[in-house]
N, C-alpha and C positions, 0 to 999 in steps of 0.2 A: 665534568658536568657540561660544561660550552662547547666539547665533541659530542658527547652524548645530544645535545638537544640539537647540535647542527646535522645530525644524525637522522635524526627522526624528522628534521625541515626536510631534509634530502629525499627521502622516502614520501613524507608528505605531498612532495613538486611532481615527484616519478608517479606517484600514485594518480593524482591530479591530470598530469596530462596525458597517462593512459587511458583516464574515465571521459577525459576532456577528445579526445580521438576518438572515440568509440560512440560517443552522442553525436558528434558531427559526422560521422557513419553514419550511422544512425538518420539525422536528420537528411541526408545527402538520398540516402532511400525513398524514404516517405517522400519527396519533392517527388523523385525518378517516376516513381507510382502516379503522382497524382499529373505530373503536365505531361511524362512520355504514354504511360501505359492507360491515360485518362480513367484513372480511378476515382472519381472525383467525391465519393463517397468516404472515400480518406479523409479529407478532409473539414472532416470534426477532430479529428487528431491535433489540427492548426488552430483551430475556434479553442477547444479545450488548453492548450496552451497559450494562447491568449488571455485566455478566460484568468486564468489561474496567476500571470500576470499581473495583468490588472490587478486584482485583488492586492497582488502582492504591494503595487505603485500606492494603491488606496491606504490601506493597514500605514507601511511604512510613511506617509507625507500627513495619515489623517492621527493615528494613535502611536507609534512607537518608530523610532529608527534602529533599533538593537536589530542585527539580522535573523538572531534565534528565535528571538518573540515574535518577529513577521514572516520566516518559516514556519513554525507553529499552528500561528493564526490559520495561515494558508490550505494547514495541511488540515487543519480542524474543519473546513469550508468545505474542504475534498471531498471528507470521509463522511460529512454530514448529507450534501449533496449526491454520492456515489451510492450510500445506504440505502436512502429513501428511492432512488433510483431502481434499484437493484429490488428492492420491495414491491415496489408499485410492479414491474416487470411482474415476478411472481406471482404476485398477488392477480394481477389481469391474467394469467396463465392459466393458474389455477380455478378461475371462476367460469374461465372458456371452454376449457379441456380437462377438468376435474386431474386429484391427484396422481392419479398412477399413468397416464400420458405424457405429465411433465418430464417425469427420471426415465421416461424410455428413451434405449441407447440411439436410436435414431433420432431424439429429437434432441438429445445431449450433444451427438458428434456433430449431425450433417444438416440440424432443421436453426432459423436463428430466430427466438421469438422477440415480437415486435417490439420497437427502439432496442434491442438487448448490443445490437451493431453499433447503433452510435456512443449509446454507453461507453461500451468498451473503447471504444474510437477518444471518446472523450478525457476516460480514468486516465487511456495513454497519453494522451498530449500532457496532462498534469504530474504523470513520473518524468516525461522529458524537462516541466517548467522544472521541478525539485531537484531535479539531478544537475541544470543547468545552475539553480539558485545554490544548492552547496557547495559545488565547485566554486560559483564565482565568491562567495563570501567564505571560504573554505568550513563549512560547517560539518567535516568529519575530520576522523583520525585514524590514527594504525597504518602500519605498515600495507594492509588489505583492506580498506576501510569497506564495512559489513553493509553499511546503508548503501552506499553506489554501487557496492555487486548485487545488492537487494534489486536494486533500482537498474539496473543493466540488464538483470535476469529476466525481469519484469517485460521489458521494453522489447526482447528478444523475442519471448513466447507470445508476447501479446499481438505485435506486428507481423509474424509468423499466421498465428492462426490469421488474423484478419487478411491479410494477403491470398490463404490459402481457403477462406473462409469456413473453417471449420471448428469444432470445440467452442465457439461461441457461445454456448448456452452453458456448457461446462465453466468455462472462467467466472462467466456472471455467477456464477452457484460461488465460486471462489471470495467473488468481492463483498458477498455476505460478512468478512469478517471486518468491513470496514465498520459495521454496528462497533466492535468492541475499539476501533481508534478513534473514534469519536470521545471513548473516555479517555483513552492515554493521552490523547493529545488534549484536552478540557483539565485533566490532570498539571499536565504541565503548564498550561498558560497560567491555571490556577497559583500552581506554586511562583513561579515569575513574577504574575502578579502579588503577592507578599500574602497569599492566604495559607496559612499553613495548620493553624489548628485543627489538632486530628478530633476532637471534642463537638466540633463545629458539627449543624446536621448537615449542612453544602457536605462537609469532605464526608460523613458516613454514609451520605445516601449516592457519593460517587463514587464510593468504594462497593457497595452494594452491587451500585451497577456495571462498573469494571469489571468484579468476577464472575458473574452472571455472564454479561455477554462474552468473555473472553470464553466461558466454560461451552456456551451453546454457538454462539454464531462464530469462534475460532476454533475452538480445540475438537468437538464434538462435530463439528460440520466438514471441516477436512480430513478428519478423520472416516466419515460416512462418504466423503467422496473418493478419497483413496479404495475403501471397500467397494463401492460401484467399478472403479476402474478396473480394480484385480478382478470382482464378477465377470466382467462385460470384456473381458483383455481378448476372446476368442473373436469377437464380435468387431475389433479395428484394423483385422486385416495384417499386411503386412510396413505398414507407409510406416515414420518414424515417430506419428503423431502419440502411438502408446507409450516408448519407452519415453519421449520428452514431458509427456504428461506423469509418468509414475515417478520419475527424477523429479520434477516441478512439484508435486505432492508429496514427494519424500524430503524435499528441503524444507518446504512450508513446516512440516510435522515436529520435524526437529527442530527449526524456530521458534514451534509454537512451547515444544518444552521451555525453554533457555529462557523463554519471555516470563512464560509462568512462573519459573524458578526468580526470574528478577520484579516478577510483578508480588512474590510472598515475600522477597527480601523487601521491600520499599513500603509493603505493607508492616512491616512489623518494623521499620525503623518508624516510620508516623504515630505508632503506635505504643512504642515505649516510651512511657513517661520518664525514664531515669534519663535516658538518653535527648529527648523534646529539651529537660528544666536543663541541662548541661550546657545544651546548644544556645538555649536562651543565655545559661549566666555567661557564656564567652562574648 
């Protein structure tokens, strides 16, 4: 058992300062961009990691020091932030340029509509703050840990397009599905905080709203953007933006299953009473 778990520290270190190299890559870029190549529009990337930060300093000195509950918090702040973000964008689009101008491919690949740059510029600085904040307090696991390749991928595509300034308006279509982490992560504060009755109306009317949104602004939304993609695939030419896009939407998709699958498991463990009075008598 004391090799087995020295095992998996082993893997855990290896995993760590592979993820831990590649953000300071990473970081080492974004600088190169913003003082050599004076990109200085980058630099919501910095603000946004800051931003998300702070928060972090706050949460953890004002309400808790546990690291997972000021992850959490953090990331609850994001996704709330990021949504309404991402909405208002839309919504001012849509009222400008009515609905069938928005999903046309020219204004998906090569047009970027207004704040929709700094957004993106922003969401990115807060996978650098999270990917920096797990690492430092090691909050993954696995041999491959799933959240910092999530979070590396992320950082990749995202810093890509912005660089090459394109797909812009596509990603934003993407971060629509931050409506549905706003309840996973309100979820889990929830249960930390020690509320756990499934009886309670808090937890049914946040179960409500978990599959709902996971069903339209996750599952349902990437799924209509992978269809635009494969429509519109004649129409991007030959650059490498289509197939990193139809890869980046073919992982999302199958995330999006694994999730669902663990968002009905979790549903029906709160849910079974035999299982609930058990947990209570232990």
């Amino acid at each position: 058992m004391e090799t087995m778990a020295r095992g998996r520290h082993d893997h855990q270190n290896k995993a760590g300062a592979f993820f831990m190299a590649t953000l300071v890559m990473w970081a080492v870029s974004v600088f190169f961009e913003i003082l050599f190549n004076k990109r200085t529009e980058l630099a919501w990337i910095l603000s946004g990691f800051c931003f998300y930060q702070s928060a972090n300093w706050v949460v953890r000195n004002w309400v808790s020091r546990d690291p997972l509950f000021v992850n959490t918090c953090v990331s609850l702040l994001h996704s709330s932030i990021t949504s309404a973000s991402v909405v208002l964008i839309l919504v001012n689009q849509w009222r400008t340029n009515g609905p069938y101008e928005i999903f046309e491919h020219e204004q998906l690949f090569g047009g970027t509509w207004p704040w929709a740059y700094q957004a993106l510029c922003f969401s990115c600085g807060y996978f650098a703050y999270d990917q920096w904040d797990m690492l430092r307090y090691r909050l993954y696991g696995g041999w491959i840990p799933s959240i910092l390749l999530h979070h590396l991928i992320l950082l990749v595509c995202f810093t890509l397009a912005l660089y090459r300034n394109v797909t812009i308006n596509y990603l934003i279509l993407t971060l629509i599905c931050e409506l549905h982490s706003i309840f996973l992560h309100m979820r889990k504060v929830r249960r930390m905080a020690g509320v756990r009755e499934a009886n309670s109306r808090i937890v049914k009317a946040e179960w409500v709203l978990n599959w709902v949104t996971f069903t339209l602004a996750r599952f349902i939304s990437h799924v209509l953007i992978t269809v635009k993609l494969i429509k519109d695939a004649s129409k991007f030419g030959k650059g490498v933006e289509l197939p990193l896009a139809l890869f980046g939407m073919a992982g999302m998709n199958f995330l999006n299953v694994f999730l669902g699958i663990d968002l009905f498991n979790a549903y029906r463990r709160e849910n079974n009473p035999q299982k609930n009075s058990h947990k209570h008598g232990e």
